[in-house]
C-alpha positions as CSV (number, residue, x, y, z in Angstrom):
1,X,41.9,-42.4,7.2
2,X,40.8,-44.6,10.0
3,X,38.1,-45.5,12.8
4,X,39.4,-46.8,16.0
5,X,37.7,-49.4,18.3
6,X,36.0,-48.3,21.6
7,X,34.7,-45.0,21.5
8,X,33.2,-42.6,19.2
9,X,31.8,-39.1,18.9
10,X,28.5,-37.2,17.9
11,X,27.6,-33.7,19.5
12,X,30.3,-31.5,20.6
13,X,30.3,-30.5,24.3
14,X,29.7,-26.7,24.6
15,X,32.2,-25.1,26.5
16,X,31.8,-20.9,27.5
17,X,33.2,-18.5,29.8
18,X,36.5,-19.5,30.4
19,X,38.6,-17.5,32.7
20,X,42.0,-17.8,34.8
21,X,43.3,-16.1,37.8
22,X,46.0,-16.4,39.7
23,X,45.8,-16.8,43.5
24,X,46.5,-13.1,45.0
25,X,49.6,-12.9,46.9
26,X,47.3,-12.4,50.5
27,X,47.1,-16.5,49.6
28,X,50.3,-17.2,51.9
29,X,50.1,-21.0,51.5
30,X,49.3,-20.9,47.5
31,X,50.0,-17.9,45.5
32,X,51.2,-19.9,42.5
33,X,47.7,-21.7,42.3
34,X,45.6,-20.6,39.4
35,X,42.1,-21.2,39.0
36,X,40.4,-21.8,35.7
37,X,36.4,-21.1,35.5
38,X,34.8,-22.8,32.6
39,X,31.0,-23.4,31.9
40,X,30.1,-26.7,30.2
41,X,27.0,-28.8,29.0
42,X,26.4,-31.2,26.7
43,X,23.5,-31.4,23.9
44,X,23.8,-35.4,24.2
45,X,22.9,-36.1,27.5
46,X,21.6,-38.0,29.0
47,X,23.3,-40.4,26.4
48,X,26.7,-38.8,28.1
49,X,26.7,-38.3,31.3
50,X,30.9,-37.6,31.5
51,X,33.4,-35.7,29.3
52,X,37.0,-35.9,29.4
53,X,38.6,-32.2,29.9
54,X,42.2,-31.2,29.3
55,X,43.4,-27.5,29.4
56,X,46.4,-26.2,27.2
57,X,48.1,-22.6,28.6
58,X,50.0,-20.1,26.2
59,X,52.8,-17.5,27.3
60,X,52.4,-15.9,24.2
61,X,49.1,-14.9,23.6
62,X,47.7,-18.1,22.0
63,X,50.5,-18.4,18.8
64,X,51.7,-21.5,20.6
65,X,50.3,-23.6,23.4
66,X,53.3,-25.2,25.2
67,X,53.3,-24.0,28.7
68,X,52.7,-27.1,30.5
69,X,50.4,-27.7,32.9
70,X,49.6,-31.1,34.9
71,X,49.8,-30.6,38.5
72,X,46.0,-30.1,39.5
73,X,44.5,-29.8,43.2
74,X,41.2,-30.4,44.4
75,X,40.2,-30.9,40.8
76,X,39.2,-34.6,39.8
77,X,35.7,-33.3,39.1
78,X,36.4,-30.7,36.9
79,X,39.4,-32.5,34.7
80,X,40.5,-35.5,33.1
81,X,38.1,-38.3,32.3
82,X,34.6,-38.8,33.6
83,X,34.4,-35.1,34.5
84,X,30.2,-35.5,35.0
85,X,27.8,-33.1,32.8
86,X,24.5,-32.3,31.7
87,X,22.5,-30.6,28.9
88,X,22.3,-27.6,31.7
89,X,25.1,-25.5,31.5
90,X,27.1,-25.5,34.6
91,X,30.4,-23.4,36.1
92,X,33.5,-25.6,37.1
93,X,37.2,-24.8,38.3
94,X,40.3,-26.4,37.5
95,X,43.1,-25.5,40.5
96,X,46.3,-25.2,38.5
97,X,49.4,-25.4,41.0
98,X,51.9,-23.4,38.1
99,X,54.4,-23.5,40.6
100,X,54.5,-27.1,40.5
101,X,54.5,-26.8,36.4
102,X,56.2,-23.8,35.4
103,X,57.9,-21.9,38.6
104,X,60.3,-19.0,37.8
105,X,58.5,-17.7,34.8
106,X,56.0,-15.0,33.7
107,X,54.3,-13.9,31.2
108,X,51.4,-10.9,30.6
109,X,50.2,-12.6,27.6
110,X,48.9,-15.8,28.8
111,X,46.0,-17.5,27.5
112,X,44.1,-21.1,28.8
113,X,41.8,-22.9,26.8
114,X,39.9,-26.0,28.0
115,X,39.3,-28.8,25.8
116,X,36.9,-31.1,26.2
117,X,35.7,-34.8,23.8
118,X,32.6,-36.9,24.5
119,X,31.8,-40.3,23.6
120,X,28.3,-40.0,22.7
121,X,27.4,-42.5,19.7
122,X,29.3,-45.5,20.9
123,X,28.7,-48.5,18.7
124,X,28.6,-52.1,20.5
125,X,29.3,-54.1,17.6
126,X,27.5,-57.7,19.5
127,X,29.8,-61.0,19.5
128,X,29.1,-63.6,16.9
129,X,29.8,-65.6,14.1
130,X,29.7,-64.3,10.8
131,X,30.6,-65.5,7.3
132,X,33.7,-63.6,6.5
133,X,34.7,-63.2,2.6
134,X,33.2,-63.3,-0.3
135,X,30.5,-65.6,-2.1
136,X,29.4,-63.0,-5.0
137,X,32.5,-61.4,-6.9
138,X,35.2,-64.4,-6.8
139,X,37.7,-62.5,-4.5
140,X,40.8,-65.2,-4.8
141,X,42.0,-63.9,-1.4
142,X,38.9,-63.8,0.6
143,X,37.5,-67.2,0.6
144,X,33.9,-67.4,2.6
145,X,34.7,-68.5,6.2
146,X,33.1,-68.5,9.4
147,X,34.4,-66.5,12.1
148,X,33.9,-65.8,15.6
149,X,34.0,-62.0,16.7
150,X,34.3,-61.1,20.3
151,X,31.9,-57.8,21.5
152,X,34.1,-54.8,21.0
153,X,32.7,-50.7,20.8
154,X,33.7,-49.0,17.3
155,X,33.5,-45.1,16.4
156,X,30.6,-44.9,14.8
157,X,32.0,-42.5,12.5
158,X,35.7,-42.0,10.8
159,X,37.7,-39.7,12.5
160,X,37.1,-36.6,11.6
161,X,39.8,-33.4,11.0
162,X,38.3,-31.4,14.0
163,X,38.7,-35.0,16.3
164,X,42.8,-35.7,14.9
165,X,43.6,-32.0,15.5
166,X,42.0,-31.8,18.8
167,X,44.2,-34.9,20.4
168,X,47.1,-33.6,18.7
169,X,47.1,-30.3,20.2
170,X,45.8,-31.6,23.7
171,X,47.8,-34.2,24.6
172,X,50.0,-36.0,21.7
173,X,52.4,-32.2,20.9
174,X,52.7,-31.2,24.2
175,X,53.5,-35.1,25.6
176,X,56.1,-36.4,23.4
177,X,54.5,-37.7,20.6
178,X,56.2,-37.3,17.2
179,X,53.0,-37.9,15.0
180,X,54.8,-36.7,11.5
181,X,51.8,-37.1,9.7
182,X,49.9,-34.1,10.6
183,X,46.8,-35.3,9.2
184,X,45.1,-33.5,5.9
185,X,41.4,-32.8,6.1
186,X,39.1,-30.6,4.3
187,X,36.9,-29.5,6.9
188,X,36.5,-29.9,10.3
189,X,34.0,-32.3,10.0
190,X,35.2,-34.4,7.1
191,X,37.5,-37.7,8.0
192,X,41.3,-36.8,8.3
193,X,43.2,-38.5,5.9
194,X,46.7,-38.5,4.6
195,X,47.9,-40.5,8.1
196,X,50.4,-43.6,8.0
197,X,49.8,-46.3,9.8
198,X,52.4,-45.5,12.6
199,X,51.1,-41.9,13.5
200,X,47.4,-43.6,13.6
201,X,48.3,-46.1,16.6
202,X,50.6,-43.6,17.9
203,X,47.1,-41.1,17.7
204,X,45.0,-44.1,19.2
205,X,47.8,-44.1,22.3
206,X,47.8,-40.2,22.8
207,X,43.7,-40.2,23.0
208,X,43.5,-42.8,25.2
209,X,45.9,-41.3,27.5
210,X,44.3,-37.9,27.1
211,X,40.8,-39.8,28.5
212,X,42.8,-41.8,31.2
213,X,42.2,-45.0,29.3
214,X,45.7,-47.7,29.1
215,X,47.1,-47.4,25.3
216,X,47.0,-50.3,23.4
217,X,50.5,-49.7,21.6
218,X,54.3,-50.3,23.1
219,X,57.7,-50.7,21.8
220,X,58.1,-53.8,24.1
221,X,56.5,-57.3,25.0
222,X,56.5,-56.7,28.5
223,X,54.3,-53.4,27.4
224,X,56.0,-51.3,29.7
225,X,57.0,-48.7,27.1
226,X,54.1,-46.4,25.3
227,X,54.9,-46.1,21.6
228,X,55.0,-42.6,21.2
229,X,57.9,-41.8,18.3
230,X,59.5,-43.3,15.8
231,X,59.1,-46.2,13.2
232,X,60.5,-49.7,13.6
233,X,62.3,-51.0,10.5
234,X,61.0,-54.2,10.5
235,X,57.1,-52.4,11.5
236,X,56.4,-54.7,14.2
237,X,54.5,-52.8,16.9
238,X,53.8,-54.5,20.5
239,X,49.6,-55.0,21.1
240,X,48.0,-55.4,24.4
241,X,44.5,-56.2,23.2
242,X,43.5,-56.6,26.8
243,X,43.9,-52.9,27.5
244,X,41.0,-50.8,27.5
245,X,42.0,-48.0,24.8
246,X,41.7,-47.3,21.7
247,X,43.3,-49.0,18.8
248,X,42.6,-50.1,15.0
249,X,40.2,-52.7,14.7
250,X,41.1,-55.9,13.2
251,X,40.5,-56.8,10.1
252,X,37.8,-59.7,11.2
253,X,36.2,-57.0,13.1
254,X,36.2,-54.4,11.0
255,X,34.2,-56.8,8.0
256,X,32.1,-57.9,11.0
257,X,31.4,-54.0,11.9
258,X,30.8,-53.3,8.1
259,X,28.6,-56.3,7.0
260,X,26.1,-54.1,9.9
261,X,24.6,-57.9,11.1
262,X,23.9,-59.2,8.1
263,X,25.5,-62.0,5.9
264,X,26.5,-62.4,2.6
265,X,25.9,-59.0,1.1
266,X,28.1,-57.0,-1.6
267,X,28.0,-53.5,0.3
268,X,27.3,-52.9,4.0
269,X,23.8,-51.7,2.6
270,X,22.8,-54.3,0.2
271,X,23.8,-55.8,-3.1
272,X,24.0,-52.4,-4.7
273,X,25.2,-49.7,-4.6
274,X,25.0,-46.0,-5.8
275,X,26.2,-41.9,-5.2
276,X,23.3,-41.9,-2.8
277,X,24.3,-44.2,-0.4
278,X,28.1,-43.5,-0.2
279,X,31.2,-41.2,-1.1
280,X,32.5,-42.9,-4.3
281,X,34.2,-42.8,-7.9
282,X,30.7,-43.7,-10.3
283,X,31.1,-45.0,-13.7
284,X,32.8,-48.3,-13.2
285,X,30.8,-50.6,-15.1
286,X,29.7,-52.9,-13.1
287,X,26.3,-54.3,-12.8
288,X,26.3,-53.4,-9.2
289,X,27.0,-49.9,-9.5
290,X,23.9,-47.8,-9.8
291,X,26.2,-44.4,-10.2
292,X,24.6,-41.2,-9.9
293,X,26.3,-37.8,-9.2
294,X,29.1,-37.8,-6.9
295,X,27.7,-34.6,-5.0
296,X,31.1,-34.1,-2.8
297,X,33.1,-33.5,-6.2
298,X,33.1,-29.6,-5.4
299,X,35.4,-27.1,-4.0
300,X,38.8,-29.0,-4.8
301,X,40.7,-32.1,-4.0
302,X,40.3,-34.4,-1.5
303,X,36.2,-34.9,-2.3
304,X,35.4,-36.3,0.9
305,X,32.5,-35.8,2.5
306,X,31.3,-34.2,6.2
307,X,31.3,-37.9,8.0
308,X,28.1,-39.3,10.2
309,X,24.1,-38.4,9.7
310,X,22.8,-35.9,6.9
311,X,25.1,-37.4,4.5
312,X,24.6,-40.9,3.3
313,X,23.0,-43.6,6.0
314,X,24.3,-45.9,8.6
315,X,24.6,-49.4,8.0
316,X,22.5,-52.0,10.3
317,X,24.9,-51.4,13.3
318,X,24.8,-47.6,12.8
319,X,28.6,-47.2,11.5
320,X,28.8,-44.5,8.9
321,X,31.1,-44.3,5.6
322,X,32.3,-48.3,5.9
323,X,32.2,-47.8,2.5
324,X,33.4,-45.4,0.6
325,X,34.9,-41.4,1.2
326,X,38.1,-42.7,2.5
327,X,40.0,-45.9,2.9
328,X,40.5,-47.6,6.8
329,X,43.7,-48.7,8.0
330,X,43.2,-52.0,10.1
331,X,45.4,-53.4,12.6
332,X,46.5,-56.7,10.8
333,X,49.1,-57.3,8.2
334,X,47.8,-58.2,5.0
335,X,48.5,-61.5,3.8
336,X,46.3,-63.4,0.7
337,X,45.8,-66.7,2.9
338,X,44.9,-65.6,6.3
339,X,41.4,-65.8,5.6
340,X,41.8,-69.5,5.8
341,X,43.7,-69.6,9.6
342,X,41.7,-68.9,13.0
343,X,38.5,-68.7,13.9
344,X,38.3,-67.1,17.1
345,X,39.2,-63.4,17.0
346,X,41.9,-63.4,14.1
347,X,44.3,-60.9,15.3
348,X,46.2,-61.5,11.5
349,X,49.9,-63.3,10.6
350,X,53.2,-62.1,12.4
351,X,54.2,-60.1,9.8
352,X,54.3,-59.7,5.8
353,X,55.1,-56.1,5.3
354,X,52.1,-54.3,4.8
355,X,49.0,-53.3,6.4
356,X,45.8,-54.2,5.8
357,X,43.4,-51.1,4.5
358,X,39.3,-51.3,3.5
359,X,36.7,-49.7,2.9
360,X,37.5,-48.0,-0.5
361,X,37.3,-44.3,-1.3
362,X,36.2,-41.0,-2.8
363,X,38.9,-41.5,-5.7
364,X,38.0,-45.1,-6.4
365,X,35.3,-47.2,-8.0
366,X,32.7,-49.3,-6.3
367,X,33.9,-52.1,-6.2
368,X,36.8,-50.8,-3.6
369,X,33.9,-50.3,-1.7
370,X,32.6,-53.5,-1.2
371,X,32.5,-55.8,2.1
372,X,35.1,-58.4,1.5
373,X,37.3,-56.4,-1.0
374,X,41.2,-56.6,0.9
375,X,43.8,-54.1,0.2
376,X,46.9,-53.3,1.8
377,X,49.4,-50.5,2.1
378,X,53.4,-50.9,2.5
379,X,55.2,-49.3,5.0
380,X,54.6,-46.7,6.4
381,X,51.7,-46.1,4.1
C-alpha cells in the first residue's frame, strides 16, 4: 500500500549453504559461541556492492523464530548493513556468542536462517521545481503551483508482500514492534496492501533499523523514543526528516516522483492512459481512458499485479505502478488548501485528521490514477 523514500529493491541476493555449529566444549574460553556458515552473491552487482544480513534462530524446528540472537563477535563483515558481496558466490561466518543471548537453555531442534535485503534500483529523484497540481481536469483542491523539491532516493517500486514479510519476521516481531496490520498480499511479488498508516511508518522504522540506518518516526520531539507500538489518539507522530531512514514521502515529493520530470501531464506517462500501461478499473468514460482488458483481473480478489519491469513501464524517473494497482499512503495530512502554502519542501499542515493517499488503484477508475488527483484516508486508514 505504500513506497518509502530512500531505498529500493530489484534482484534478490542468493543465499545457500547455511549451516550452524556450536563451539566444541575443547573451546575452554567459548563454548557457547556458534558459528553460522552461509554462502552469498548477488545477481546485481556491481550495481550493489553491500547487503544488509540479519539471522533469525528457532528452538523448535522452524514453527517459530523467536530465540534471540544479537550478541555477534568478530563479525561486522558478515552481518548487519554494508556486509560487501559480489555476483561470485562466497562463504561467510556469523560468531553467535548464545551465551550472551540465550544462556541456560537447549534445544535439539534448532534451526538458523540468514536473511539478507539489497538496495539495488535506487531512484534519485533530482531537486527542482516543478508545477504541482492540476491545469487539465479542474481539480478544486489542487491548484497549479510551483514547488521546490529537495534531492531525495524513492523505491523504485511499491513494497512488495515478499519485502513487508521479510522486515516483519527479521527485525519488527522479534524487536518490539506491534505492526497489527499484518499486511495482505497476493503474491510475493505483488505490493502489500491492506496496511494503515501507523503500521507503515512503524514498518519504515523496523527496516531502517534492521539496515542500521536512524528511523525517521518517534513518539517524542526530542526524538529520543522510536515509535514502535501503539496509535496516538490525536495521530500526531514525531518526524526527523534529517535522519537518514526510511519514511513515507511527502506529498510534494511523491507528485514530483510521479510526474517522472516532466510538467503538466495527466498520468505519469502522458495524457492518456490505458490497461497497457497500468493496473486499473477500465470503462470509466472519460476521454482520457483508452481501457483495454485489465489482464490482472484473474485468480481472485485483490487484482493487483507482480510490481516493477515485465509488467507495465516506468515513468521518466524509473518508478513503477505511480499510477494505478494500489493506492500510496503519503506522509502529510490531507487538507484541500495546502496546495496554496510553502514552497520549499512542503512537509503538509499540523494536523486535519486524515492522511493523504495517491496514486489510485486496481479497483478504481482512471481518473484515481492521475498525477494531481488528492485523496485521503481517516484514521488509522
Amino acid at each position: 500500500l505504500f513506497t518509502a523514500t530512500y531505498a529500493a529493491h530489484a534482484v534478490t541476493p542468493v543465499v545457500s549453504v547455511v549451516s550452524a555449529a556450536q563451539h566444541p566444549p575443547t573451546d575452554l574460553q567459548h563454548p557457547k559461541y556458534v558459528d553460522i556458515v552461509y554462502t552469498i552473491s548477488d545477481p546485481d552487482y556491481p550495481a550493489v556492492s553491500s547487503v544488509s544480513v540479519n539471522i533469525q534462530v528457532s528452538s523448535d524446528g522452524g514453527t517459530t523464530w523467536a530465540v534471540p540472537a544479537h550478541t555477534f563477535v568478530n563479525s561486522s563483515a558478515t552481518i548487519g548493513p554494508n556486509v560487501p558481496v559480489t555476483a561470485t558466490p562466497t562463504t561467510k561466518t556469523i560468531t553467535w556468542d548464545a551465551g550472551a543471548d540465550w544462556d541456560g537453555n537447549y534445544t535439539a531442534q534448532c534451526k538458523v536462517r540468514v536473511l539478507v535485503v539489497n538496495s539495488a534500483g535506487l531512484v534519485l529523484i533530482p531537486a527542482g521545481t516543478y508545477n504541482r497540481g492540476d491545469n487539465l481536469d479542474g481539480e478544486s483542491d489542487a491548484p497549479v503551483y510551483p514547488v521546490y523539491v529537495s534531492a531525495f532516493y524513492m523505491d523504485s517500486t511499491l513494497v512488495t508482500g515478499g519485502r513487508w514479510n521479510l522486515v516483519l519476521q527479521a527485525y519488527a516481531n522479534p524487536h518490539g514492534y506491534d505492526i497489527a496490520s499484518r499486511g495482505a498480499y497476493k503474491a510475493l511479488t505483488h505490493p502489500v496492501q491492506s496496511v494503515d498508516w501507523f503500521d507503515a511508518v512503524k514498518w519504515c522504522n523496523a527496516r531502517s533499523e534492521m539496515e542500521g540506518l536512524t528511523p525517521v518516526y518517534y513518539t517524542d520531539t526530542g526524538f529520543t523514543t522510536v515509535y514502535k507500538y501503539g496509535e496516538p489518539n490525536d495521530g500526531v507522530i514525531q518526524v526527523n526528516y534529517a535522519a537518514n531512514g526510511y519514511r513515507l514521502p511527502t506529498e510534494a515529493e511523491w507528485e514530483k516522483a510521479a510526474r517522472g520530470g516532466v510538467n503538466g501531464q495527466r498520468f505519469p506517462f502522458g495524457n492518456t492512459i490505458s490497461e497497457s500501461l497500468a493496473n486499473y478499473a477500465p470503462g470509466s468514460g472519460a476521454s482520457y481512458d483508452q481501457g483495454g482488458t485489465q489482464t490482472s483481473a484473474t485468480g481472485g480478489l485483490p487484482y493487483t499485479s507482480p510490481v516493477g519491469p515485465g509488467t507495465f513501464p516506468a515513468n521518466g524517473y524509473g518508478l513503477f505502478d505511480m499510477a494505478g494497482n494500489v493506492f500510496e499512503w503519503c506522509g502529510d495530512w490531507y487538507s484541500s488548501s495546502y496546495y496554496q502554502l510553502g514552497q520549499t519542501d512542503p512537509q503538509g499542515p499540523s494536523t486535519t485528521g486524515a492522511r493523504v493517499l495517491r496514486g489510485g488503484s486496481w479497483s478504481d477508475s482512471a481518473g484515481y490514477a492521475r498525477c494531481a488527483i488528492r485523496g485521503s484516508g481517516g484514521l488509522p486508514n
